[in-house]
N, C-alpha and C positions, 0 to 999 in steps of 0.2 A: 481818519486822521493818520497820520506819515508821521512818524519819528524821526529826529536828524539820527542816523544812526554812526556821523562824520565822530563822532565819540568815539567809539568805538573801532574807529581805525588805526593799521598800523601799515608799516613798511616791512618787506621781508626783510631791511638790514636793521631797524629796530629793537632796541635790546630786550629780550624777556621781560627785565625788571617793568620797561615801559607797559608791556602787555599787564602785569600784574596790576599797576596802578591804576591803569584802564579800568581793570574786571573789577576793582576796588570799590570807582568813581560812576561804574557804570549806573548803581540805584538811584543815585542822587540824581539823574536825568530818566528814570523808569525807563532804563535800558534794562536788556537781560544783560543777568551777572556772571562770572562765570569765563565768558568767550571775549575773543576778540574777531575781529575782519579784519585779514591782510589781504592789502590791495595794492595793485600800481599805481605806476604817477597816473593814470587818467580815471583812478580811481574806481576800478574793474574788479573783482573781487578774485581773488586768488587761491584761498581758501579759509579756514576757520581753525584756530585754537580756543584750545579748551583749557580750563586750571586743572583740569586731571591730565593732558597733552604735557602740560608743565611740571606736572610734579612728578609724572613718572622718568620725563628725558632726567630733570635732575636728581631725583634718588636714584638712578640704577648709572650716574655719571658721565649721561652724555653730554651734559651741556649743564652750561653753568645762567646764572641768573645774568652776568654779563653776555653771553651769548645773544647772536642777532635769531629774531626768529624764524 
């Protein structure tokens, strides 16, 4: 069985905050929690963040929750 994993997509101009609400939303569909996939427009995968990816750029102030990711 395949999970949509389109949940869990984002853009790399995509703001953080979107990534958070993702990793938020992701149980409700038994995704894992946690990550996101950012991908291009043909929807290729690009690489992966992590909520620890996130919370370190913004505690040590590289980037804010507006930030793209």
């Amino acid at each position: 069985m395949f999970k949509d994993l389109s949940k869990i997509y984002l853009r790399p101009s995509d703001p953080i905050s979107s990534a958070l609400v993702k990793m938020s939303e992701a149980r409700r569909y038994f995704l894992p929690a946690g990550i996101v996939l950012v991908v291009d427009k043909e929807e290729r995968l690009m690489g992966i963040v992590t909520d620890g990816d996130i919370r370190r750029a913004v505690s040590r102030g590289k980037a804010a929750v507006t930030s793209p990711i």
